[in-house]
KOLBA-838740 format. One record per residue (C-alpha): residue in three letters; x, y, z. Coordinates in pm, 1 decimal. Each point is the difference from the previous one (the first is absolute). Layout:
REM KOLBA-838740
PT  rest         x         y         z
PT   ALA         X         Y         Z
...
REM end
This chain:
REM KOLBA-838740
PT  rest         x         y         z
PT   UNK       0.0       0.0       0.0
PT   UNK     255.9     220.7      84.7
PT   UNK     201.5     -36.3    -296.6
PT   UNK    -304.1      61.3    -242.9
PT   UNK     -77.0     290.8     220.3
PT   UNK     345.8      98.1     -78.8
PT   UNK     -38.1     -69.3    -403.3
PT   UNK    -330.6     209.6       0.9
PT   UNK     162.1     316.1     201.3
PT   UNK     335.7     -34.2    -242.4
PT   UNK    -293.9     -10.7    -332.6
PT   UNK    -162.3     274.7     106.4
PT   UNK     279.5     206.0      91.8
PT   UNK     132.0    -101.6    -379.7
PT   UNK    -313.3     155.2    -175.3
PT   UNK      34.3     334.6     251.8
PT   UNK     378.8      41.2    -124.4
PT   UNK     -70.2     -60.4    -352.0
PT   UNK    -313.5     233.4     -11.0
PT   UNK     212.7     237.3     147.4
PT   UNK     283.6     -39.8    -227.6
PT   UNK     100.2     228.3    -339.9
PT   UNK    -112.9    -115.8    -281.6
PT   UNK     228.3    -117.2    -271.6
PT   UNK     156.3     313.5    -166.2
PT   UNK     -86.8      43.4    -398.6
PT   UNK     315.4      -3.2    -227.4
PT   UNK      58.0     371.1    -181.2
PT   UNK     218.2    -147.7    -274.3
PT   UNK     346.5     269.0     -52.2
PT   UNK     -73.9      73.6    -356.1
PT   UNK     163.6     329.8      37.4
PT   UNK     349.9    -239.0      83.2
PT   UNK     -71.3    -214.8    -280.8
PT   UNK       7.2     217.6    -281.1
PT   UNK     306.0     217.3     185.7
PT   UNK     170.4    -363.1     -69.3
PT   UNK    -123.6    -112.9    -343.1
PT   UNK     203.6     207.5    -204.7
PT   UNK     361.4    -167.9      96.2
PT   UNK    -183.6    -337.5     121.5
PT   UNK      69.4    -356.2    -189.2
PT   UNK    -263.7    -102.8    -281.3
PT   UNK    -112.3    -270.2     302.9
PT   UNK     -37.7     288.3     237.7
PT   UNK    -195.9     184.0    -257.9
PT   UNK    -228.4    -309.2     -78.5
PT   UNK     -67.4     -58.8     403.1
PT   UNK     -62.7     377.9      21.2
PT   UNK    -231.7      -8.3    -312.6
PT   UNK    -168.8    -320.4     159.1
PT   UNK     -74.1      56.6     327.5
PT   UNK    -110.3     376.2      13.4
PT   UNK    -150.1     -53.6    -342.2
PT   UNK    -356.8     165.4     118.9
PT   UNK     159.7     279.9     217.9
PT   UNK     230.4      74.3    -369.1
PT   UNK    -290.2      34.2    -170.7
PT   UNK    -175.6     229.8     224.5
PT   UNK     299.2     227.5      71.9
PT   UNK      55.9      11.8    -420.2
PT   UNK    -399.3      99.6     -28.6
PT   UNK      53.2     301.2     192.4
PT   UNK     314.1      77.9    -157.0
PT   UNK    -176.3      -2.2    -350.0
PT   UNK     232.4    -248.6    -139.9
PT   UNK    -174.3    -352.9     -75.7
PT   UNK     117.4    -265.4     -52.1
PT   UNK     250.5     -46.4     224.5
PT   UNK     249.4    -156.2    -177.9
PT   UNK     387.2     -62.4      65.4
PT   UNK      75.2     336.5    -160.7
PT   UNK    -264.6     235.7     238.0
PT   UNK     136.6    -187.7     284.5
PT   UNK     357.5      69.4     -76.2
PT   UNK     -56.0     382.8    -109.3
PT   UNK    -207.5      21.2     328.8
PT   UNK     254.0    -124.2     232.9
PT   UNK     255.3     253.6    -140.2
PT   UNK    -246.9     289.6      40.0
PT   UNK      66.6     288.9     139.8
PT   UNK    -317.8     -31.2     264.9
PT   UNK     137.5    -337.3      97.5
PT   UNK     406.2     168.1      49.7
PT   UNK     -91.8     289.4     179.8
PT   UNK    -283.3    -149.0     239.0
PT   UNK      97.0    -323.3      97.1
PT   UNK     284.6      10.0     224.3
PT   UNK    -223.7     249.4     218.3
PT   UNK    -252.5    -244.2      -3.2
PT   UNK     192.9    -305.6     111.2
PT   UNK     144.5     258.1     308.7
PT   UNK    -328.5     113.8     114.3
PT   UNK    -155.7    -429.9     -87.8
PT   UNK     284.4    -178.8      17.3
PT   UNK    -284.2    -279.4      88.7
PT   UNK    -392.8       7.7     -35.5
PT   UNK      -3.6    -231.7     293.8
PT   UNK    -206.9     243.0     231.6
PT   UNK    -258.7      73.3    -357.4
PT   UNK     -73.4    -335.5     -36.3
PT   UNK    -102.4     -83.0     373.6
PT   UNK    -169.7     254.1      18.3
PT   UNK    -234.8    -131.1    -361.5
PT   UNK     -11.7    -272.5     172.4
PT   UNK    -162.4     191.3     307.6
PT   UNK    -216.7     214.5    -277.5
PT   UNK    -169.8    -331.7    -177.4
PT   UNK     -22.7    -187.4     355.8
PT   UNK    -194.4     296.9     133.6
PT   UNK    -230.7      22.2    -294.9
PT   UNK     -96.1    -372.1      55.1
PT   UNK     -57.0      73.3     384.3
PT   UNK    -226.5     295.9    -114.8
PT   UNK    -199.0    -145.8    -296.5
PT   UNK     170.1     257.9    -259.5
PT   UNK     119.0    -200.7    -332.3
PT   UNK     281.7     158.1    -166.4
PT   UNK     110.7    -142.3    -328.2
PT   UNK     309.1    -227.1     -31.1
PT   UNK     288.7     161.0    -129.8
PT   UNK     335.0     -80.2     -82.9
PT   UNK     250.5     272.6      98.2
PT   UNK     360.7     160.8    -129.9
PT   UNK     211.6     271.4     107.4
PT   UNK     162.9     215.7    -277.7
PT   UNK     108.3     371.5     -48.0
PT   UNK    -102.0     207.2    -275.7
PT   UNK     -79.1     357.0     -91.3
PT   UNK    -326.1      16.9     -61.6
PT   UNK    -215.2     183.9     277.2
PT   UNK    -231.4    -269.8     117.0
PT   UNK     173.3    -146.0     335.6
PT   UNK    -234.1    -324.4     -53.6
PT   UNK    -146.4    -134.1    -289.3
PT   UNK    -225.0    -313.6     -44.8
PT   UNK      27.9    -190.7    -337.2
PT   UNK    -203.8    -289.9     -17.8
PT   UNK      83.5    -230.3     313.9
PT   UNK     314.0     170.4      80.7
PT   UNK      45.8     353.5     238.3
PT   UNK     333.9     137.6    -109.7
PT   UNK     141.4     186.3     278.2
PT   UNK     247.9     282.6    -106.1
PT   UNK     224.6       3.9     249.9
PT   UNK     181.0     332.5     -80.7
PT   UNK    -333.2     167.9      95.0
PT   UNK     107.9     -63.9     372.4
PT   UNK     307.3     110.1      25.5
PT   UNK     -35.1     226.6     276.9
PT   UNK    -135.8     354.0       7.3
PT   UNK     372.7     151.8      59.4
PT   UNK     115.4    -176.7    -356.0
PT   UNK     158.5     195.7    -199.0
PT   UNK    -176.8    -135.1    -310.3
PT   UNK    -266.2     142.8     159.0
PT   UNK     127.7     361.6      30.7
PT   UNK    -163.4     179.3    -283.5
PT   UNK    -390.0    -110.4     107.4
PT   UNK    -191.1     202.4     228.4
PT   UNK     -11.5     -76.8     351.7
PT   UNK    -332.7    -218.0      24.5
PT   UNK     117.9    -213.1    -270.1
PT   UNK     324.2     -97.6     175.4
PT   UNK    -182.2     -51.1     305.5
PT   UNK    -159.8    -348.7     -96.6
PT   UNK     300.0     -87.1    -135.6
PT   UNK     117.1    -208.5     299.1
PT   UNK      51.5    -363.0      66.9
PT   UNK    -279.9      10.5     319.2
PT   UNK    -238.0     139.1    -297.2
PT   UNK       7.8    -338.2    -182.9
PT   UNK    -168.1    -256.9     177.6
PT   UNK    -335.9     313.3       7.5
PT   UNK      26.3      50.0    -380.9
PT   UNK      48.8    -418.4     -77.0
PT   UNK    -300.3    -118.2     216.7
PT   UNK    -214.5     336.7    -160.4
PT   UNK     132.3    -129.3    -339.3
PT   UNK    -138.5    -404.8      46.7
PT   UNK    -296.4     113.2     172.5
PT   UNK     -93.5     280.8    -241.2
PT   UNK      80.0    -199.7    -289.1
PT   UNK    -159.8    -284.2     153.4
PT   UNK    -355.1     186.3      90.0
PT   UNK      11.0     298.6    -264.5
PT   UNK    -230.0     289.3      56.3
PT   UNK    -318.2     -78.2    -190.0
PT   UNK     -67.0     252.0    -274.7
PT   UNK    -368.6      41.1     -60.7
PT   UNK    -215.5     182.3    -258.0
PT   UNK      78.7     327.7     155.9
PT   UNK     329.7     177.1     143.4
PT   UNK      70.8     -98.2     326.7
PT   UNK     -23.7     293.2     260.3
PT   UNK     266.5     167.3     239.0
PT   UNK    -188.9    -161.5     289.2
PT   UNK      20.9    -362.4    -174.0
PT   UNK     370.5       8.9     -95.2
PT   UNK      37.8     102.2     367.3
PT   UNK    -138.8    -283.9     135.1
PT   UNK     193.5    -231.3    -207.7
PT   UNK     306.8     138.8      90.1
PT   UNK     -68.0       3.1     367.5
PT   UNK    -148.1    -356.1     -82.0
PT   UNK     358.9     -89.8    -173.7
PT   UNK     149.4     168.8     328.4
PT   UNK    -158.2    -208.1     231.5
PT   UNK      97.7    -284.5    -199.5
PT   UNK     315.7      77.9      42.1
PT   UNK      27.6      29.9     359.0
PT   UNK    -207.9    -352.2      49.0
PT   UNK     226.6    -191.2    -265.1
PT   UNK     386.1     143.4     129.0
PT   UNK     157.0     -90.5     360.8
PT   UNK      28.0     327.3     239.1
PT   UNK    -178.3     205.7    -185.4
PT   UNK       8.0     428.9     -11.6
PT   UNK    -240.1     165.9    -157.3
PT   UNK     126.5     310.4    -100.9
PT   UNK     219.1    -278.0    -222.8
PT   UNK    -261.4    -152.4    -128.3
PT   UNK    -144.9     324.4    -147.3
PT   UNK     335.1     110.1    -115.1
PT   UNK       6.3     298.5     238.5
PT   UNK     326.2      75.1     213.2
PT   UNK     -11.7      84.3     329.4
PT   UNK     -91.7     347.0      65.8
PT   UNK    -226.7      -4.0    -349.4
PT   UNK    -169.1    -265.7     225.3
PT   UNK     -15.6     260.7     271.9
PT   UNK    -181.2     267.7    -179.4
PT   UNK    -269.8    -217.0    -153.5
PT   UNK     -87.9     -97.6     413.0
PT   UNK      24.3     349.6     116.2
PT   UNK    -243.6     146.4    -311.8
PT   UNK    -276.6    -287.2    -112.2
PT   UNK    -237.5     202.6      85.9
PT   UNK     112.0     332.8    -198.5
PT   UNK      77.3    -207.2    -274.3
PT   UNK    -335.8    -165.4      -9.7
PT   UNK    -209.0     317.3      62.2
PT   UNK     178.1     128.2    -289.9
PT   UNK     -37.0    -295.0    -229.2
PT   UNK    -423.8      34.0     118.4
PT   UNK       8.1     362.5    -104.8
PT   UNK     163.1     -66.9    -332.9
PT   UNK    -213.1    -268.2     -50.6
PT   UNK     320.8    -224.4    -106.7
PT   UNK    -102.1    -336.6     107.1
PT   UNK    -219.0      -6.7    -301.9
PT   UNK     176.8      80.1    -234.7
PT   UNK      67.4    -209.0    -266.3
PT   UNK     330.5     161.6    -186.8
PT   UNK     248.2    -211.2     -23.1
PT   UNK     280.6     304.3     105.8
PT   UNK    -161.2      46.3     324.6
PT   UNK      33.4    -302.4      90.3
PT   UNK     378.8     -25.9    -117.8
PT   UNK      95.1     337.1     185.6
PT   UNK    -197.2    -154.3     346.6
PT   UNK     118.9    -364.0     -58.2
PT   UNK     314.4       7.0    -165.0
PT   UNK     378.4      78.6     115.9
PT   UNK      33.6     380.3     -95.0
PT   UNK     172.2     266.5     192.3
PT   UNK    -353.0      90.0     176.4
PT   UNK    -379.8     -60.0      44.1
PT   UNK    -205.5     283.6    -137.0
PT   UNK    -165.2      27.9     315.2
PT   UNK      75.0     278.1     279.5
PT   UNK     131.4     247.9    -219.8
PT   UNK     223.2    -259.5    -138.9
PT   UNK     193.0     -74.2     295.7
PT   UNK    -151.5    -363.9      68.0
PT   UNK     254.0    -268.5     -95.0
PT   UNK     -24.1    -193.0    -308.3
PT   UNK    -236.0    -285.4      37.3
PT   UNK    -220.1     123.0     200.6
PT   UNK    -319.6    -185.8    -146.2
PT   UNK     161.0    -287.0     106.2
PT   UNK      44.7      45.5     355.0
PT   UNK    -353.5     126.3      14.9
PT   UNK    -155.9    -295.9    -203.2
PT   UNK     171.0    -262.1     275.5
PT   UNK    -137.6     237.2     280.4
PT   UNK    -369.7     -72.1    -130.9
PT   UNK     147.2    -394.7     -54.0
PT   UNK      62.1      -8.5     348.7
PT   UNK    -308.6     152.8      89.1
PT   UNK    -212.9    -244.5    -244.9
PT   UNK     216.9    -348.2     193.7
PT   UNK    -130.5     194.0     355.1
PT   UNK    -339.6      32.0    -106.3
PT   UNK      17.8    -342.2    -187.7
PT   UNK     203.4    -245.5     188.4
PT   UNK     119.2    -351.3    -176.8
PT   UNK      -0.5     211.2    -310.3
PT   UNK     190.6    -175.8    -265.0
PT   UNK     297.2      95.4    -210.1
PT   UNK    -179.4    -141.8    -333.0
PT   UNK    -299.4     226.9     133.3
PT   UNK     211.2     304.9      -0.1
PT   UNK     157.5     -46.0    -322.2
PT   UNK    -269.1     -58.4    -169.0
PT   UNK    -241.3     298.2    -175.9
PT   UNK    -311.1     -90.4     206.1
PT   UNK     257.3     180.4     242.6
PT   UNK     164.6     251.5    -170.8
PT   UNK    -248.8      67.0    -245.0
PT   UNK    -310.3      32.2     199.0
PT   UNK     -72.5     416.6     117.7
PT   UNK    -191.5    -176.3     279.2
PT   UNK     361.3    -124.1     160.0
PT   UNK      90.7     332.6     163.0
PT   UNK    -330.7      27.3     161.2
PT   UNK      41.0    -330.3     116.4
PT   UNK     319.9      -5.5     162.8
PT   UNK     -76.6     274.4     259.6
PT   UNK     338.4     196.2    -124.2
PT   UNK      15.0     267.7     241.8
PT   UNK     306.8     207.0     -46.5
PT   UNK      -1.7     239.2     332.5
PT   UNK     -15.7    -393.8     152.0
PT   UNK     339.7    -198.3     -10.8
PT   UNK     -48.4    -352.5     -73.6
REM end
């Protein structure tokens, strides 16, 4: 008795460890490494490149413009001048992707605990010049590694200040699980243009995503504000939401507004322009976090969806209070 008292208490303590354990990271393959090497590898290098990254080529060459990828766009690519100049900074700041892929791992795990399906990818480092820091083509998320750098980098020196300042290596693992989510749940497009108000929530939806799907979450991270931009938007909700009401903004259906509220810029045009840049987004997870109060158990599918987002009847419903901190 005592020994199968002893089994049972040894089983159970067996599922506790492994429930509690980290899931098995998901591989980033170093495409950005491979084709710094393919230009002076062996033919049998070449071939084993060619094989085994054959997908994560093909998406990489897509973007690039140059299809198909063939022996001779693999060689002029690996001798490139974007390839030269960025890749030793990118194996200093990554000399491993270790820490990335625990923590996809984490992102897909935590999507399973929470009911949220995101789409199976396959996914490859590289460096290029073109301005999209993540790009998904096909199955495969192409992760531009120069794009995190570090906001100091001198590569960096000739963009304006909120441009560099998402340029960071903490920024990544924000911007990869809003790329598989987003890409994974789109924002419906109906008949008509959506609204400020519905882009809002989608963003603040895509925000609270974020902070549910990564370990030790921050949420002025997850909106892409720093820390005293994350400041401001606390101190002056409600200004910035009378003013919105006055203006009627939430409404409005042009696609600008909702880039200059939304969108990384050097301000919001609210408060006499002196509200940081993103602004809609802050406020769109403030009336997220309101809805989850007012709605416990609410779902991530639910809030990605457009009988969320889309619905005028969402604001009402959530109880968003702004003179109120959630």
């Amino acid at each position: 008795m005592k020994a199968l008292k002893y089994i049972i208490i040894l089983a159970i303590a067996a599922a506790m460890a492994a429930c509690g354990s980290d899931p098995a990271p998901m591989k980033v393959s170093r495409l950005d490494r491979a084709m710094q090497a393919y230009k002076d590898a062996p033919d049998s290098s070449r071939q084993i490149i060619s094989d085994t990254l054959s997908a994560e080529i093909s998406a990489l060459f897509k973007v690039l413009g140059h299809t198909p990828a063939g022996e001779a766009e693999l060689e002029w690519w690996s001798g490139s001048d974007e390839v030269a100049v960025f890749q030793p900074d990118a194996d200093k700041v990554f000399p491993d992707l270790a820490e990335l892929e625990a923590t996809l791992g984490r992102i897909y795990r935590n999507a399973a605990r929470e009911g949220l399906r995101l789409d199976t990818l396959r996914f490859a480092s590289v460096v290029y010049g073109l301005p999209q820091p993540l790009l998904r083509v096909d199955s495969v998320m192409l992760i531009a590694l120069n794009h995190y750098l570090g906001s100091d980098y001198p590569g960096y020196s000739h963009w304006e200040a909120y441009k560099r300042a998402g340029k960071t290596p903490g920024a990544l693992p924000y911007d990869l699980a809003a790329a598989i989510v987003a890409t994974s749940h789109p924002m419906a497009c109906g008949a008509e243009a959506p609204t400020l108000l519905s882009n809002m929530l989608y963003e603040g939806a895509l925000a609270e995503t974020r902070m549910r799907l990564l370990p030790d979450p921050d949420e002025a991270a997850a909106l892409g504000l720093l820390p005293e931009e994350m400041k401001f938007m606390q101190a002056h909700l409600p200004q910035m939401w009378m003013e919105m009401a006055e203006k009627k903004m939430i409404y409005d259906t042009n696609q600008v507004t909702s880039d200059r509220m939304l969108s990384a810029a050097p301000s919001s045009p609210l408060l006499g322009s002196t509200a940081p840049s993103r602004a809609g987004r802050y406020i769109g997870h403030q009336i997220v976090r309101a809805y989850m109060k007012s709605h416990p158990g609410t779902s991530l599918a639910f809030l990605l969806s457009p009988e969320f987002y889309s619905r005028s009847a969402t604001l009402a419903q959530s109880g968003f209070n702004p003179a109120k901190p959630i």
